[in-house]
N, C-alpha and C positions, 0 to 999 in steps of 0.2 A: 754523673755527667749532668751538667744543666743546660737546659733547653728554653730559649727565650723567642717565641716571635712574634712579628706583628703585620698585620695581614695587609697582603698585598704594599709593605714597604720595604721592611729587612726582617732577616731570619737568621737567629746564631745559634751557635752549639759548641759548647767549652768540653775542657778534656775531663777525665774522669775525675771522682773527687782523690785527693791523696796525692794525684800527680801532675808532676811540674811539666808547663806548657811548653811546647817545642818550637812551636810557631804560629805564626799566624796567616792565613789565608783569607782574600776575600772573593767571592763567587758573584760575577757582573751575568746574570740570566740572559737568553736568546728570545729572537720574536717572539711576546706574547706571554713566555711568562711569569709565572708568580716565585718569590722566593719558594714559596711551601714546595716544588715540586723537589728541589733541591733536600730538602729530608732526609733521604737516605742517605744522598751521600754525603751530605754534613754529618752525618751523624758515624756514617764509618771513617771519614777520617779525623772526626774529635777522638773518635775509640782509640785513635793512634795519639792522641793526646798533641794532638794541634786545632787551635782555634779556627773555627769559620764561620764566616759572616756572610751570608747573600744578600745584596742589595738588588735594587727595582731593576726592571727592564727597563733599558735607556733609551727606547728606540720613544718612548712614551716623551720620556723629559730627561735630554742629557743631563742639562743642570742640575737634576735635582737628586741623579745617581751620583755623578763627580760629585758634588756635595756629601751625597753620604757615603762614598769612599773616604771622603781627607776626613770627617770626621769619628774613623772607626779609629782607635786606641791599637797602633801598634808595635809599644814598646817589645812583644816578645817576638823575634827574629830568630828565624828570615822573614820577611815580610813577602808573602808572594800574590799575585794578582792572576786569578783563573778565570777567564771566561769561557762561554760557550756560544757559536753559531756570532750573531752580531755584537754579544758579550764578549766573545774574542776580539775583536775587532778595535772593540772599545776599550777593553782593557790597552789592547795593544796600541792603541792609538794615544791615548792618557799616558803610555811612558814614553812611546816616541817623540811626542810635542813635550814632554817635559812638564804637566798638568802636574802630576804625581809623582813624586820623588822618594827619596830612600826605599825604592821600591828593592829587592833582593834579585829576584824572577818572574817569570811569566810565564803561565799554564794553559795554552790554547787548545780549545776543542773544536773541531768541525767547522774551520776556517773558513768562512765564505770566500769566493775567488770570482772577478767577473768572468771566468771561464765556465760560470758554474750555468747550467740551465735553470730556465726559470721554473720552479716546481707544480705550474701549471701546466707546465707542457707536458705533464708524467701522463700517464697511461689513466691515471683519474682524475682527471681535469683539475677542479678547486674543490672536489671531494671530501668529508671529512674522512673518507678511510684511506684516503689516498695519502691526506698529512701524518695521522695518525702510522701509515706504515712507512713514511718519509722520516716520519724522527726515530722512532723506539721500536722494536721488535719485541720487547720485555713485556710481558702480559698483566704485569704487577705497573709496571708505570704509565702501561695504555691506561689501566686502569684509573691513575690519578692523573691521566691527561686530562680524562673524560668527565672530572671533575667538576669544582671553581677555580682551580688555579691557571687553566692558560686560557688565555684569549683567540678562539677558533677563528682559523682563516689566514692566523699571522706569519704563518710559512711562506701565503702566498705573495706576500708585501715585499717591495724591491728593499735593497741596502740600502740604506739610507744615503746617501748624495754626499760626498766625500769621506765618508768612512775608512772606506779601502786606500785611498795613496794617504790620510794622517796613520793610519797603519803599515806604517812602513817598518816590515820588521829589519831592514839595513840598519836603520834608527834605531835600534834595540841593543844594548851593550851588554845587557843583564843576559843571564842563561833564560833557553826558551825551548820549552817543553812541550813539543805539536801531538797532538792526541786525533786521528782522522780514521774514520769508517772506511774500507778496499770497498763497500756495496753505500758509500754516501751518495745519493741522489739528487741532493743541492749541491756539493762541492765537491766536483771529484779528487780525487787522490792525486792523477796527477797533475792538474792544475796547484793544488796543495802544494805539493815540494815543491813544485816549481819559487812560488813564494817562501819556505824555509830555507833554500839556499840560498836565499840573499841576508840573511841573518848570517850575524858573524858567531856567535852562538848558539845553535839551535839544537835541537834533537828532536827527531820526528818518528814518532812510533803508528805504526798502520795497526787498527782490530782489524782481525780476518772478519767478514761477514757485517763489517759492522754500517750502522746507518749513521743518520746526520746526528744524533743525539748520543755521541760514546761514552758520556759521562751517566747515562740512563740507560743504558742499551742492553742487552742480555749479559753481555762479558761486562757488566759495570764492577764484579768483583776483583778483576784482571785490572781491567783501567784504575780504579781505587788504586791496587796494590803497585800501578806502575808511577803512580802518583806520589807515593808514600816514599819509595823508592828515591826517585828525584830529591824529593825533600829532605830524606838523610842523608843525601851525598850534599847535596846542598849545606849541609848545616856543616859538614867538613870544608865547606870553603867554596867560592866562588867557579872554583874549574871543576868541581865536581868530580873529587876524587874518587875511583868505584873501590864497592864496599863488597860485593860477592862478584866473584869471578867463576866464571866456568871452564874448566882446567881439560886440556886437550890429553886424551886418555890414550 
């Protein structure tokens, strides 16, 4: 598997060597931070032999992420677009307005919702341990929180100012694959579906226990594997024909 990144702008991870790629993914990061946190999980789902790309946090410089989305190389499809927290947003907003095209699908995490409270109001004001247990429970990626890769404080930053209505997941035609924490603390759960039932496609999967960061979060091997999931039904076709059934005994 090769591993190429480059700091603080994009970060990829190809499939193993020998085997042909399945697809392609690219990951739009949440306030604050850096491709590199993204690591792991690039790296387990290259291990399923699909490509991933992380690009910058856009909350910095739209232009300059939408930018390096059209210019990532995606002939091997599906082509699916994953963000996280305002990553989501963005992504999702990039295929609503029509920015991004030939896109396959969408893979939303920890949807922000203006239903959501402001995470200053938690029980630890603008605390670093208060963000730190606002996004991850994982002791392994508090660890690379605490890092250089994210920008401290940036949980407590509003949505960016129209974010949310070009996010219009009604606007979304592609399948759309909602990933949200039942213990998220920025966006609750059910504010969350309230927004995926207006998609004409969607599926929304809840982590039990999980926080604002499910793509990092203790069950990230769960979230990965539901991920992977998606994406072979995906590659059977647009409606997403299911591949393991669970048989009533």
């Amino acid at each position: 598997m090769t591993v190429t990144t480059e700091r603080a702008t994009t970060a990829n991870w190809s499939e193993p060597e020998g085997v042909a790629p399945r697809g392609t993914l690219i990951v739009i990061p949440g306030r604050g931070e850096g491709p590199e946190l993204y690591e792991r999980f690039g790296r387990r789902i290259a291990g399923d032999a699909y490509r991933v790309h992380v690009v910058s946090d856009p909350v910095g410089d739209p232009a300059r992420t939408t930018s390096e989305v059209l210019v990532i190389t995606t002939k091997v499809r599906p082509y699916v677009l994953v963000g996280s927290d305002t990553g989501a947003l963005f992504a999702a907003g990039l295929v609503a307005s029509g920015q991004v095209a030939g896109v396959d699908a969408v893979v939303l995490a920890g949807l922000p919702t203006a239903a959501g409270p402001a995470v200053a109001d938690g029980p630890g004001g603008e605390s670093w341990e208060y963000e730190l247990a606002a996004r991850t429970a994982c002791p392994t990626h508090r660890g690379r929180l605490a890092g250089q890769g994210l920008r401290r404080g940036a949980l407590f930053e509003p949505v960016p100012a129209g974010w949310e209505s070009l996010a219009d997941l009604a606007r979304i035609r592609q399948p759309a694959l909602g990933l949200h924490g039942t213990a998220d603390p920025v966006s609750p759960l059910d504010a969350a579906r309230e927004h995926y039932r207006q998609a004409p496609r969607a599926e929304l999967v809840s982590i039990a226990g999980g926080v604002h960061d499910v793509l990092n979060d203790v069950t990230h091997r769960t979230v990965a594997a539901t991920i992977v999931l998606f994406l072979e039904r995906l590659r059977l076709g647009a409606e997403l024909p299911p591949i393991a059934v669970s048989e009533k005994l």
